[in-house]
VOGU-3710 file (C-alpha; in Angstrom, 3 decimals, decimal comma):
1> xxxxxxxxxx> 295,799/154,930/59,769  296,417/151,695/60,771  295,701/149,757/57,569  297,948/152,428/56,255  300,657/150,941/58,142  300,360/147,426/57,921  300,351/148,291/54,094  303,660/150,770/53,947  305,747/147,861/56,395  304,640/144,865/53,903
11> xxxxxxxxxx> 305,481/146,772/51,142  308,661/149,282/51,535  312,000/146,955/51,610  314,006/147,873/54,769  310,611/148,857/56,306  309,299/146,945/59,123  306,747/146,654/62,287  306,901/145,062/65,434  303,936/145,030/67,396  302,951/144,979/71,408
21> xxxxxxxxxx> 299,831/143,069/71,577  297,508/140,993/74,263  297,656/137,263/73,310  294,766/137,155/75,695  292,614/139,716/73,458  293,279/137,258/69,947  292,239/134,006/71,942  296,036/132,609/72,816  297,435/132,097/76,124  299,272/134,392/78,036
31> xxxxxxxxxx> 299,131/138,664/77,655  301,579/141,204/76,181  303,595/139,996/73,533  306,282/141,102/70,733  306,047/139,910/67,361  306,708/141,553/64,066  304,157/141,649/60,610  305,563/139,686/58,264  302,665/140,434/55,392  299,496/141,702/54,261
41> xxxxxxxxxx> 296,325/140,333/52,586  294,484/142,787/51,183  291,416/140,254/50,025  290,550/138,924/53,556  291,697/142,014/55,306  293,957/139,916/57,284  298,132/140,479/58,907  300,446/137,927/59,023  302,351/137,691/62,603  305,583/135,781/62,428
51> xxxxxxxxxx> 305,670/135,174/66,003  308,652/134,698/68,081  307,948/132,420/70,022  307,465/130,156/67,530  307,287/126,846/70,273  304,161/128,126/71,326  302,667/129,723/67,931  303,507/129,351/64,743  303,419/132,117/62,211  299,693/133,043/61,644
61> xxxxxxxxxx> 297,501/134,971/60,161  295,126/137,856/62,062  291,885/139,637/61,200  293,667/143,067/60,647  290,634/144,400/63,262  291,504/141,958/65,763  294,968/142,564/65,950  294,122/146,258/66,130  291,897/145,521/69,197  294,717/143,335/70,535
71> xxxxxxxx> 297,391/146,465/70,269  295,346/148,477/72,063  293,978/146,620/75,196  295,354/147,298/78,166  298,105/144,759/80,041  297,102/145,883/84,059  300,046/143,844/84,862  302,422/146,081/82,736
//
């Protein structure tokens, strides 16, 4: 379902995701984080996050598994 997703908000104009992930749980510093998908790569499986805070991180691209692990680790400080 979430493949499904990533898909319909890379390919519907007007459609888009933001997600609330763990920076910790893809390797960056810090935790929870907003940051919306900015495209889809079907060959390597992989999401591109256009981060916002683009000081820290440029945009990059994510395992599509990773990033699904990342959404749904827990932040105890949140």
């Amino acid at each position: 379902m979430f493949k499904t997703a990533v898909i319909a908000t890379t390919r519907i104009q007007g459609l888009m995701a933001v997600c609330n992930y763990s920076r910790k749980a893809l390797g960056q510093t810090g935790d929870g984080h907003f940051s919306p998908i900015g495209g889809y790569e079907a060959e390597a499986d992989r999401v591109l996050m256009l981060d916002v805070a683009r000081f820290k991180y440029p945009a990059h691209w994510v395992n599509r598994d990773e990033l699904f692990n990342a959404l749904v680790s827990i932040d105890s400080d949140t």
